[in-house]
N, CA, C and O atoms as a GROMACS GRO file, in nm:
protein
  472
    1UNK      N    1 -12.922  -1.689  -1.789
    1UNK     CA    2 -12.892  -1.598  -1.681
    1UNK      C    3 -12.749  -1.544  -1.692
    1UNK      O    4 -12.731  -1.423  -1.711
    2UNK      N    5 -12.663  -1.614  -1.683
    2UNK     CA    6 -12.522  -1.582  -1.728
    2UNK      C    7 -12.501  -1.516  -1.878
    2UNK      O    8 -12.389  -1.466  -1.882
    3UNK      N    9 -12.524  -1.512  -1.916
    3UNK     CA   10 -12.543  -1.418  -2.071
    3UNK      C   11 -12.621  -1.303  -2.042
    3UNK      O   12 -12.597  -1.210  -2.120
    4UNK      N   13 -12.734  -1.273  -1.927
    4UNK     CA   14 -12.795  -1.142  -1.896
    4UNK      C   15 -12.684  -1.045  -1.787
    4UNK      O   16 -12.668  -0.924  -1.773
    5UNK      N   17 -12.623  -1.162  -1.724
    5UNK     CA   18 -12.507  -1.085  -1.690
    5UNK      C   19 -12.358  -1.046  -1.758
    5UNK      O   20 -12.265  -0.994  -1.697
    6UNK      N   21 -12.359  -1.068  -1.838
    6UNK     CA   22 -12.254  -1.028  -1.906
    6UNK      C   23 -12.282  -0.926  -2.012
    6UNK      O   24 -12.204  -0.836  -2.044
    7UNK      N   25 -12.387  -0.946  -2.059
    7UNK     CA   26 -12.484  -0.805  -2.122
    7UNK      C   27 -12.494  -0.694  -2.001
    7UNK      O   28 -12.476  -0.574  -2.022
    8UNK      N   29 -12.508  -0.721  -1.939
    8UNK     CA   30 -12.506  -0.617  -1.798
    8UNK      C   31 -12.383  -0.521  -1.793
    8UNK      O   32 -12.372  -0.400  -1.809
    9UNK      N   33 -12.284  -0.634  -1.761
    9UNK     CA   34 -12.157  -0.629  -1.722
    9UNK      C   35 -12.119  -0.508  -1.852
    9UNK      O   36 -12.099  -0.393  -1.813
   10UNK      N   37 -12.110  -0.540  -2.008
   10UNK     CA   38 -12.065  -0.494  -2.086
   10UNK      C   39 -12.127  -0.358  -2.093
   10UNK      O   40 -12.055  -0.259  -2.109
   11UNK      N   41 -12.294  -0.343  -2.077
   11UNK     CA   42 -12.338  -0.199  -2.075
   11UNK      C   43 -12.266  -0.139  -1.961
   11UNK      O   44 -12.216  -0.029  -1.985
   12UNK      N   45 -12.250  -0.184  -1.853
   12UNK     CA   46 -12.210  -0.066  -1.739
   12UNK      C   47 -12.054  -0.046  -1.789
   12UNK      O   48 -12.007   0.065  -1.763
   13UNK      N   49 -11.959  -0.150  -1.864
   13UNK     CA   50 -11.802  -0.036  -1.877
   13UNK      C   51 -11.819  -0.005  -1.971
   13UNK      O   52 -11.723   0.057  -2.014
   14UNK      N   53 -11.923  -0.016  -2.059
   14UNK     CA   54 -11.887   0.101  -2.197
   14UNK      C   55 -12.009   0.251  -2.164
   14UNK      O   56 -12.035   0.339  -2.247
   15UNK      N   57 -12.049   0.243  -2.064
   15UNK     CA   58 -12.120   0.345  -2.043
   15UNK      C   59 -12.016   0.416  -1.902
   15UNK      O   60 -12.054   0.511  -1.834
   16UNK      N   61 -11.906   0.358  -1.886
   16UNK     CA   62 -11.857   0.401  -1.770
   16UNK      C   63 -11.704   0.498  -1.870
   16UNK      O   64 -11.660   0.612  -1.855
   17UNK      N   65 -11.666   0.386  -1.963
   17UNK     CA   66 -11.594   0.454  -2.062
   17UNK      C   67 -11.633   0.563  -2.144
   17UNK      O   68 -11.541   0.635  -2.183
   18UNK      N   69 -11.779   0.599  -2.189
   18UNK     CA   70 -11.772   0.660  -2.280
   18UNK      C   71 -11.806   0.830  -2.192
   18UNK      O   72 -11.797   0.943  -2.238
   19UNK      N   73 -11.848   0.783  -2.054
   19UNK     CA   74 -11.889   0.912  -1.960
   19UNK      C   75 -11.772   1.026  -1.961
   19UNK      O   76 -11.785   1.148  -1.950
   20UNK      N   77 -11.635   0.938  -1.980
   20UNK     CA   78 -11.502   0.996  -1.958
   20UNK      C   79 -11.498   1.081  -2.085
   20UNK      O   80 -11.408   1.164  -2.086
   21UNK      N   81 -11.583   1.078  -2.200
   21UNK     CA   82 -11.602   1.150  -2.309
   21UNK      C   83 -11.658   1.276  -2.336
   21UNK      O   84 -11.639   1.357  -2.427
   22UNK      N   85 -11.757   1.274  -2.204
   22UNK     CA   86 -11.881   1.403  -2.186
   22UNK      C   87 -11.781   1.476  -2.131
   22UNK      O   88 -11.854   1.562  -2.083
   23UNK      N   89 -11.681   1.507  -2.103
   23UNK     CA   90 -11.587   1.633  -2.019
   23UNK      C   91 -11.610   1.684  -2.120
   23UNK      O   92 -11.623   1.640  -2.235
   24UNK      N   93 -11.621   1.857  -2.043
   24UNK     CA   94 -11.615   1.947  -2.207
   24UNK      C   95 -11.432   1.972  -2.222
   24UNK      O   96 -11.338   1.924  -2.157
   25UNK      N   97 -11.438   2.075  -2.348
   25UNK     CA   98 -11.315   2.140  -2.349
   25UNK      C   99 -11.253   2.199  -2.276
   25UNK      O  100 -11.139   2.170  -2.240
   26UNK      N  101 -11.313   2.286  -2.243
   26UNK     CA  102 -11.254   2.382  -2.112
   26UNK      C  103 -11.198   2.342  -2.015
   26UNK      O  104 -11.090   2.388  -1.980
   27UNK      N  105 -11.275   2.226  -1.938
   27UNK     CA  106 -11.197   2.163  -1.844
   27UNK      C  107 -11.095   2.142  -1.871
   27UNK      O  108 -11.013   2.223  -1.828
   28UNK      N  109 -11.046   2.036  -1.947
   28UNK     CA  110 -10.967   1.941  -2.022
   28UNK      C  111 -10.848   2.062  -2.029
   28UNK      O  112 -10.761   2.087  -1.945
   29UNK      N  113 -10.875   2.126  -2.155
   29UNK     CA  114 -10.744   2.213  -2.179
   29UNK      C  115 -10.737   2.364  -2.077
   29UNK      O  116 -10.629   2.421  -2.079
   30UNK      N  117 -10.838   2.422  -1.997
   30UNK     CA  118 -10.854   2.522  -1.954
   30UNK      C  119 -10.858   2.609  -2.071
   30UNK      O  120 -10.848   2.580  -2.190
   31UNK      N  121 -10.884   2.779  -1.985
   31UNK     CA  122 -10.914   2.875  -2.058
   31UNK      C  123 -10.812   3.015  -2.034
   31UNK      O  124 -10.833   3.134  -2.053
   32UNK      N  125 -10.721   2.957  -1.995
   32UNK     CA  126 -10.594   3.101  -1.991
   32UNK      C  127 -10.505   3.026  -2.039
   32UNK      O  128 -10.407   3.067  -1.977
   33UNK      N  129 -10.456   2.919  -2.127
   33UNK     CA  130 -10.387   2.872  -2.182
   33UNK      C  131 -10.340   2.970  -2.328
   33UNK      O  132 -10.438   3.023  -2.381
   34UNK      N  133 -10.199   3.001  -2.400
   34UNK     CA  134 -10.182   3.052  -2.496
   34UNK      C  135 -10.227   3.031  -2.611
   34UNK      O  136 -10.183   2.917  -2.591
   35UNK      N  137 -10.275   3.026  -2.722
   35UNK     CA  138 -10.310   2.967  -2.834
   35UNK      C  139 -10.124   2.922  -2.897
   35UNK      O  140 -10.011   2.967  -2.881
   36UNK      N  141 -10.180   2.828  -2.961
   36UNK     CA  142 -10.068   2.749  -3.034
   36UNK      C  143  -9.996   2.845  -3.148
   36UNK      O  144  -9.894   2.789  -3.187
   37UNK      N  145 -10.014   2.951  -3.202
   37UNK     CA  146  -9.983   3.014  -3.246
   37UNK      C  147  -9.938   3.140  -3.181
   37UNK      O  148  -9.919   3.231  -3.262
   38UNK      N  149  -9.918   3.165  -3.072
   38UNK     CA  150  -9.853   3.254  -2.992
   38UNK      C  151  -9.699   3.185  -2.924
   38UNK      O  152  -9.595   3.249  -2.906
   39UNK      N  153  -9.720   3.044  -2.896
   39UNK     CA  154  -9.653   2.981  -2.894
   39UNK      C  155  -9.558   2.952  -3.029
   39UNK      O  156  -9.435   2.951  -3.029
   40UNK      N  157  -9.605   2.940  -3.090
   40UNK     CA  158  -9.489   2.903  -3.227
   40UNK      C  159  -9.451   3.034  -3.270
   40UNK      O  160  -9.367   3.029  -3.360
   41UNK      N  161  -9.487   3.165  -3.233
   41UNK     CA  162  -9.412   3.264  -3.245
   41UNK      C  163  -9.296   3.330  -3.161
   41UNK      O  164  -9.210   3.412  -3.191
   42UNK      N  165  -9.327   3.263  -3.041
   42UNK     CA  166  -9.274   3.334  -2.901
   42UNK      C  167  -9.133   3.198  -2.946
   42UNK      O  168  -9.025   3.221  -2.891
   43UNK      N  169  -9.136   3.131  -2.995
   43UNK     CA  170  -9.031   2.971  -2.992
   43UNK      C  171  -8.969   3.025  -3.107
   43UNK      O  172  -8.852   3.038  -3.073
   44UNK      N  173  -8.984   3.075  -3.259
   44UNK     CA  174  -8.925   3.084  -3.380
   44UNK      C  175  -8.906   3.205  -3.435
   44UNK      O  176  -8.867   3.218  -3.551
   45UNK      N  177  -8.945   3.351  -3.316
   45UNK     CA  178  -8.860   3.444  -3.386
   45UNK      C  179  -8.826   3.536  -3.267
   45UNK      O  180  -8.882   3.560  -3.161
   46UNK      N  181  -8.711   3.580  -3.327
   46UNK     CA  182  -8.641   3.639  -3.193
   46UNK      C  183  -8.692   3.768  -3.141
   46UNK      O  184  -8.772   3.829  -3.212
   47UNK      N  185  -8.654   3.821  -3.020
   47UNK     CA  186  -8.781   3.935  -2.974
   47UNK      C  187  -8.717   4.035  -3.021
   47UNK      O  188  -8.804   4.121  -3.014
   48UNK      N  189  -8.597   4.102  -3.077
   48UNK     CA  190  -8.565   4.198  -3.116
   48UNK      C  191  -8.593   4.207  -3.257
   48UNK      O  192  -8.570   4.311  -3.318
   49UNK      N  193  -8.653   4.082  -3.325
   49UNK     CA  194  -8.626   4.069  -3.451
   49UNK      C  195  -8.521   4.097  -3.579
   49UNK      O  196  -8.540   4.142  -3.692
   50UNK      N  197  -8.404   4.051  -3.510
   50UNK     CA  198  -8.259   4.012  -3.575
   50UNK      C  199  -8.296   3.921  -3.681
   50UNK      O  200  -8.396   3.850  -3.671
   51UNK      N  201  -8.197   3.919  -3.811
   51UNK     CA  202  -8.166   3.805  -3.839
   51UNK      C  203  -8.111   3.723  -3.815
   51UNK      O  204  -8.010   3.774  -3.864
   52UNK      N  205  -8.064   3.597  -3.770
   52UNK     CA  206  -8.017   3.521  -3.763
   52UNK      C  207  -7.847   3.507  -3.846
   52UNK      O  208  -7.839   3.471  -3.963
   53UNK      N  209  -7.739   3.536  -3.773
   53UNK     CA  210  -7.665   3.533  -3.849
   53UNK      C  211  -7.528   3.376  -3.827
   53UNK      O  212  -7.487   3.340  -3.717
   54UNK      N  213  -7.495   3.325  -3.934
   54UNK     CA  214  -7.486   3.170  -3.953
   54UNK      C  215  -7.318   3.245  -3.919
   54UNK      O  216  -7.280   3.345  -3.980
   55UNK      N  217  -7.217   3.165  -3.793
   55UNK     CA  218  -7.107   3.228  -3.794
   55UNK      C  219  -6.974   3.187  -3.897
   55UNK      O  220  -6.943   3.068  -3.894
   56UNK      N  221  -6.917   3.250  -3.960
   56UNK     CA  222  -6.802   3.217  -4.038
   56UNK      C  223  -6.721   3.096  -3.967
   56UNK      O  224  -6.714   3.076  -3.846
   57UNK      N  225  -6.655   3.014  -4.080
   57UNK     CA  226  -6.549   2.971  -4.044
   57UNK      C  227  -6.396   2.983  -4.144
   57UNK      O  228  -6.388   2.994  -4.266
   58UNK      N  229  -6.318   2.977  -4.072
   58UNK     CA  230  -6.217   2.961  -4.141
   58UNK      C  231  -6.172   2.873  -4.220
   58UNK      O  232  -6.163   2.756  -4.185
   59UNK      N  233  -6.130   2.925  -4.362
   59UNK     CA  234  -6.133   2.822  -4.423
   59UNK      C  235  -6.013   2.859  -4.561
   59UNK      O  236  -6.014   2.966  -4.623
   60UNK      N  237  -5.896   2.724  -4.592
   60UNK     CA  238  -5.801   2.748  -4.650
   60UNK      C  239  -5.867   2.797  -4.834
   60UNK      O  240  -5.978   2.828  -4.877
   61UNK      N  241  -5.715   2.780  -4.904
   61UNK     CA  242  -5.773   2.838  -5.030
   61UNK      C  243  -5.830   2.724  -5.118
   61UNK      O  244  -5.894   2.743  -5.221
   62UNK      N  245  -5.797   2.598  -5.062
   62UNK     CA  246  -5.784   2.493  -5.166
   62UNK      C  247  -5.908   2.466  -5.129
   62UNK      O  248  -5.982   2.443  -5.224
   63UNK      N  249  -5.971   2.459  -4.994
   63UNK     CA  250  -6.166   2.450  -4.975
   63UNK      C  251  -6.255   2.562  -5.028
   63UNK      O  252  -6.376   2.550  -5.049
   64UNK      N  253  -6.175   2.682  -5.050
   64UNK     CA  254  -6.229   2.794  -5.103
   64UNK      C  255  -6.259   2.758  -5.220
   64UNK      O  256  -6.379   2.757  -5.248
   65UNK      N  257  -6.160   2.718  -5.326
   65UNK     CA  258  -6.180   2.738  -5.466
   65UNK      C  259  -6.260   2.576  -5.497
   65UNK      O  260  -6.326   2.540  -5.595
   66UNK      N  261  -6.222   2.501  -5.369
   66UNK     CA  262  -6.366   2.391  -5.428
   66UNK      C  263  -6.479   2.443  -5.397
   66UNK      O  264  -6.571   2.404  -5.470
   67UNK      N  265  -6.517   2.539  -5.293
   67UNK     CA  266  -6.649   2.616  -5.296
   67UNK      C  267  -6.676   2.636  -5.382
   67UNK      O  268  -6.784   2.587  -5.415
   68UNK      N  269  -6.616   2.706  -5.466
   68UNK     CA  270  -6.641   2.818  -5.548
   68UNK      C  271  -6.672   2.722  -5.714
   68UNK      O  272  -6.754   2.747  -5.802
   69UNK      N  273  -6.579   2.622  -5.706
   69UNK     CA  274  -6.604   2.569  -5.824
   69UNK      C  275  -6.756   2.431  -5.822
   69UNK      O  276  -6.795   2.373  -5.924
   70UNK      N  277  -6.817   2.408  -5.667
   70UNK     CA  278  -6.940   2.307  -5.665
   70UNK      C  279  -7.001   2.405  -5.596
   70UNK      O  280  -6.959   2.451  -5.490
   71UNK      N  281  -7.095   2.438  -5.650
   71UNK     CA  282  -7.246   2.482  -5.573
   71UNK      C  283  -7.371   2.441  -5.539
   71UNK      O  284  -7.413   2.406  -5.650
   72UNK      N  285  -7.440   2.425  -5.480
   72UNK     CA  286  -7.564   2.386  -5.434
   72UNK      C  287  -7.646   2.447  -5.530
   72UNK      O  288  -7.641   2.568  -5.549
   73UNK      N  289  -7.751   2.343  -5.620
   73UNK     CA  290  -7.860   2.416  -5.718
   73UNK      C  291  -7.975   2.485  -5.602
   73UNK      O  292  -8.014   2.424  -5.502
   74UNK      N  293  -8.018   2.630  -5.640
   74UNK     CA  294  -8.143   2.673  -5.562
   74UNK      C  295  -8.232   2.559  -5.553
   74UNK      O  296  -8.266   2.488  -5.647
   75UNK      N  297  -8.278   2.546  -5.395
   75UNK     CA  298  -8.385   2.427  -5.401
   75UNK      C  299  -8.472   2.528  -5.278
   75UNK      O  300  -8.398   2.584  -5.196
   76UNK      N  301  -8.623   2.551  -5.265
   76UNK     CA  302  -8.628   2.688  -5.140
   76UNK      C  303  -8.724   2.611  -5.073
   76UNK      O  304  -8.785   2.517  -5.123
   77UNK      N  305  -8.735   2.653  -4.962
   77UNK     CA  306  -8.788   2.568  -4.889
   77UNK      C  307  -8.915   2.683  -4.788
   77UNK      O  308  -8.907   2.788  -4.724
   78UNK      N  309  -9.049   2.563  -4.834
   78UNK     CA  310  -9.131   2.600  -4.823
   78UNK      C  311  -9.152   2.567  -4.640
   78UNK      O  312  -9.103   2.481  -4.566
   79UNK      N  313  -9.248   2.680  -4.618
   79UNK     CA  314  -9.290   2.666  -4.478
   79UNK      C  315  -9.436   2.701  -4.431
   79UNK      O  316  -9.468   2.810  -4.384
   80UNK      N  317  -9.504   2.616  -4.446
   80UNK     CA  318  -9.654   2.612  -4.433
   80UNK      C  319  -9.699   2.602  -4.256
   80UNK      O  320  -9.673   2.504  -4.186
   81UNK      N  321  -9.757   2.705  -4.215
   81UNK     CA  322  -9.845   2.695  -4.064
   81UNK      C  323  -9.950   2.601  -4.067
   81UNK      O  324  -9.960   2.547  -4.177
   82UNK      N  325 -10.032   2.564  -3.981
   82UNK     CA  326 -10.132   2.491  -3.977
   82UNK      C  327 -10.209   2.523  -3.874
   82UNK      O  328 -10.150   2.520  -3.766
   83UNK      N  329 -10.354   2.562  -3.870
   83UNK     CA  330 -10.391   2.626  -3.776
   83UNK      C  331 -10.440   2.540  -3.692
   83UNK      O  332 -10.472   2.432  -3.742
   84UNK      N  333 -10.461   2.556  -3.549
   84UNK     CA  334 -10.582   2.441  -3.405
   84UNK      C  335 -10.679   2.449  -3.516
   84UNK      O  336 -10.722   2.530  -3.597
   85UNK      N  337 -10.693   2.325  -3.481
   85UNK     CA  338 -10.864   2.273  -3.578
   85UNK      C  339 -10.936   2.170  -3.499
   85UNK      O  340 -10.857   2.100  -3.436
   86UNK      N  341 -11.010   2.152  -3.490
   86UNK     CA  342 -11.149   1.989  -3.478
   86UNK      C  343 -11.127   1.937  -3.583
   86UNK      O  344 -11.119   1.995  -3.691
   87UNK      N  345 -11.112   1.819  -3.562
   87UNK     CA  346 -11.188   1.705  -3.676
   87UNK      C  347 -11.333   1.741  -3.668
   87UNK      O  348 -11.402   1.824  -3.610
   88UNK      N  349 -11.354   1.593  -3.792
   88UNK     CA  350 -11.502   1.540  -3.801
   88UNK      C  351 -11.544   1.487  -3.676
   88UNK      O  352 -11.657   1.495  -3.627
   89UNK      N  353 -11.439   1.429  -3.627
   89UNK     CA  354 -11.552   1.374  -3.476
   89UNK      C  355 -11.517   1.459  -3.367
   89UNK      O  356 -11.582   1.422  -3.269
   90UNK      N  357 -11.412   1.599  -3.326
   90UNK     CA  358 -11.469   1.629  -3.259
   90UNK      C  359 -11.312   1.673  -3.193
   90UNK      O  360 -11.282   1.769  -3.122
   91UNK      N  361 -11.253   1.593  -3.232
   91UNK     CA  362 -11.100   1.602  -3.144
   91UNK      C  363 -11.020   1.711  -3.184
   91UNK      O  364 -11.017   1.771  -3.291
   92UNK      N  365 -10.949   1.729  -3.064
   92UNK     CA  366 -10.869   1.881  -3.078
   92UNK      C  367 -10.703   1.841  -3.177
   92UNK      O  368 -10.654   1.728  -3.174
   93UNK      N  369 -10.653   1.935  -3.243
   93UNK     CA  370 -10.553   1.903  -3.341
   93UNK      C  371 -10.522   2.054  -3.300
   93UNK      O  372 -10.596   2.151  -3.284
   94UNK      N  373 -10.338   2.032  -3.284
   94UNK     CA  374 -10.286   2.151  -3.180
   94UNK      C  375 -10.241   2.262  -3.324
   94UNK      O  376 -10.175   2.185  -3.395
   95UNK      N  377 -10.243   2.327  -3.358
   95UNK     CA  378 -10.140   2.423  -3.461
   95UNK      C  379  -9.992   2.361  -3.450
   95UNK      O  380  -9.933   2.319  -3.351
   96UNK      N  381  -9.944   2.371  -3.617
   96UNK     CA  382  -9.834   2.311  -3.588
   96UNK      C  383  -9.747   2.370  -3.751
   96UNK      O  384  -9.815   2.383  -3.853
   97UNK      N  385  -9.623   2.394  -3.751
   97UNK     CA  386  -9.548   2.426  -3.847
   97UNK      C  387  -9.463   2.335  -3.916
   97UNK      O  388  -9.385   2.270  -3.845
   98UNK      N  389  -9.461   2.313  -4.068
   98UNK     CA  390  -9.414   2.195  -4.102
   98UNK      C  391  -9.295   2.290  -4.211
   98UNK      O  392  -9.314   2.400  -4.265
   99UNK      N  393  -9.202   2.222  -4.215
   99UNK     CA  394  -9.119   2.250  -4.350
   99UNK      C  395  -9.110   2.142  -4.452
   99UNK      O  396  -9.139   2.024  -4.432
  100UNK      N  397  -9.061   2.198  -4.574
  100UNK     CA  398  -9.079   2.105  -4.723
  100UNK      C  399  -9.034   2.180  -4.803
  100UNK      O  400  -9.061   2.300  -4.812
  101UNK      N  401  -8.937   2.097  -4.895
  101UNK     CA  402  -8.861   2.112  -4.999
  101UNK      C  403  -8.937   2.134  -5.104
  101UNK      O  404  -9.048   2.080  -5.112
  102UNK      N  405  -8.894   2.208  -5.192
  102UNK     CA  406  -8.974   2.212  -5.329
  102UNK      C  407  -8.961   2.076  -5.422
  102UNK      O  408  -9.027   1.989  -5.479
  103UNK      N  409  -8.830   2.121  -5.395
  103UNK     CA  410  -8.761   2.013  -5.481
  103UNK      C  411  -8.733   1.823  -5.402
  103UNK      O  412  -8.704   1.805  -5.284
  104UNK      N  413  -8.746   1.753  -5.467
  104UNK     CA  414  -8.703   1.624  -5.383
  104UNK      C  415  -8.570   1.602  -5.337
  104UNK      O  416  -8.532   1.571  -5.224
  105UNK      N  417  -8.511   1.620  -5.432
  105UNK     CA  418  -8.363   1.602  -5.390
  105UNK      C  419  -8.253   1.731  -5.414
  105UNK      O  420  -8.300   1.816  -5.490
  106UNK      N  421  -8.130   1.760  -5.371
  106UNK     CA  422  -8.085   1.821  -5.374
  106UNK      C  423  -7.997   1.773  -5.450
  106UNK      O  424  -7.964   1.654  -5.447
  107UNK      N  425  -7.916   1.918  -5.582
  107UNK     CA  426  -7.840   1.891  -5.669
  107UNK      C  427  -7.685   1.971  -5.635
  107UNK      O  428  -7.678   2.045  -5.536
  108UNK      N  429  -7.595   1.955  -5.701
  108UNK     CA  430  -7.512   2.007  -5.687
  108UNK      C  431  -7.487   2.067  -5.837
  108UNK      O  432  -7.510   1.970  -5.910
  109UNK      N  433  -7.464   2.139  -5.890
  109UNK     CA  434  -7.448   2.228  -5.982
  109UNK      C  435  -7.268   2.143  -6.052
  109UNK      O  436  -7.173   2.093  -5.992
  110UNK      N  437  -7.295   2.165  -6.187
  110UNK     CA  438  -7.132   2.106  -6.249
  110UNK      C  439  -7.057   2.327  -6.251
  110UNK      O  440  -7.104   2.440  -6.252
  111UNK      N  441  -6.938   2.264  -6.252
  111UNK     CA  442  -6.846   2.419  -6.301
  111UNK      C  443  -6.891   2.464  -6.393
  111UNK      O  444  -6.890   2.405  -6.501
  112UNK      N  445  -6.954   2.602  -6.370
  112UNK     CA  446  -7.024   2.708  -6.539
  112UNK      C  447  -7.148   2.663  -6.528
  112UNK      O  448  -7.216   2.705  -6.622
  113UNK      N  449  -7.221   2.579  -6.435
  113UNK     CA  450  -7.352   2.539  -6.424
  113UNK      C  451  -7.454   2.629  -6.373
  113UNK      O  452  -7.565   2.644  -6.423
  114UNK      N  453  -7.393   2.712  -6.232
  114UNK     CA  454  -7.489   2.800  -6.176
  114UNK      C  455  -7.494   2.941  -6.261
  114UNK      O  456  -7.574   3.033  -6.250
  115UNK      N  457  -7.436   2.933  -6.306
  115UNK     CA  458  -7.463   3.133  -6.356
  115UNK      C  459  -7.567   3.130  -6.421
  115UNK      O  460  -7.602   3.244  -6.450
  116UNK      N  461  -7.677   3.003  -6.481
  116UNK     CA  462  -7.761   3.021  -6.551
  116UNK      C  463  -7.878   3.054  -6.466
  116UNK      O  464  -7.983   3.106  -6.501
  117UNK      N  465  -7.816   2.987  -6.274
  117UNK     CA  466  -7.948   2.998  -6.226
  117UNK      C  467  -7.920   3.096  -6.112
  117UNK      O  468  -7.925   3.062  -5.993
  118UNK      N  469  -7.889   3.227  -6.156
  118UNK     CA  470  -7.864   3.314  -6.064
  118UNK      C  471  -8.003   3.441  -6.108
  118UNK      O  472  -8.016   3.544  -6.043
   0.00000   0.00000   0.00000
């Protein structure tokens, strides 16, 4: 008897848990919501469509001419979107933008090194 109740017991919360599953989509996320990709546009580019400009600093001659003599090797950096998708079972996966290096690590170039990679 005690084992028919606990068989009991176990069908009614996993049938009470899995009910919380039957919500559709719509509810859940609604239907005047932006797509994720209106969003990652409205967040990463500006509405006048400027470039972005990185501001100067001041800087003596002796940091100048170490500029000038260490450079950063080209390394470019990739930027892949990812669109809202379903899985296999069913679940929502939001759009999302990732960045990535080509390269693994970043080099610094020796003096007379970069002109080959211009």
């Amino acid at each position: 008897m005690r084992k028919m109740i606990l068989i009991l017991i176990t069908i009614w919360i996993n049938t009470g848990l899995l009910s919380g599953c039957t919500t559709s989509k719509a509810k859940v996320f609604g239907t005047d919501m932006p797509s994720m990709k209106s969003i990652h546009d409205e967040k990463f580019h500006n509405s006048n469509d400027k470039p972005l400009v990185r501001p100067q600093r001041a800087v003596g001659d002796k940091a100048n001419a170490e500029q000038e003599e260490f450079q950063w090797l080209p390394n470019p950096t990739l930027r892949m979107y990812v669109f809202r998708h379903l899985t296999a079972a069913g679940h929502p996966v939001p759009g999302y933008s990732t960045f990535f290096r080509l390269y693994t690590q970043d080099h610094i170039a020796a003096p007379g090194e970069q002109a080959g990679w211009e």
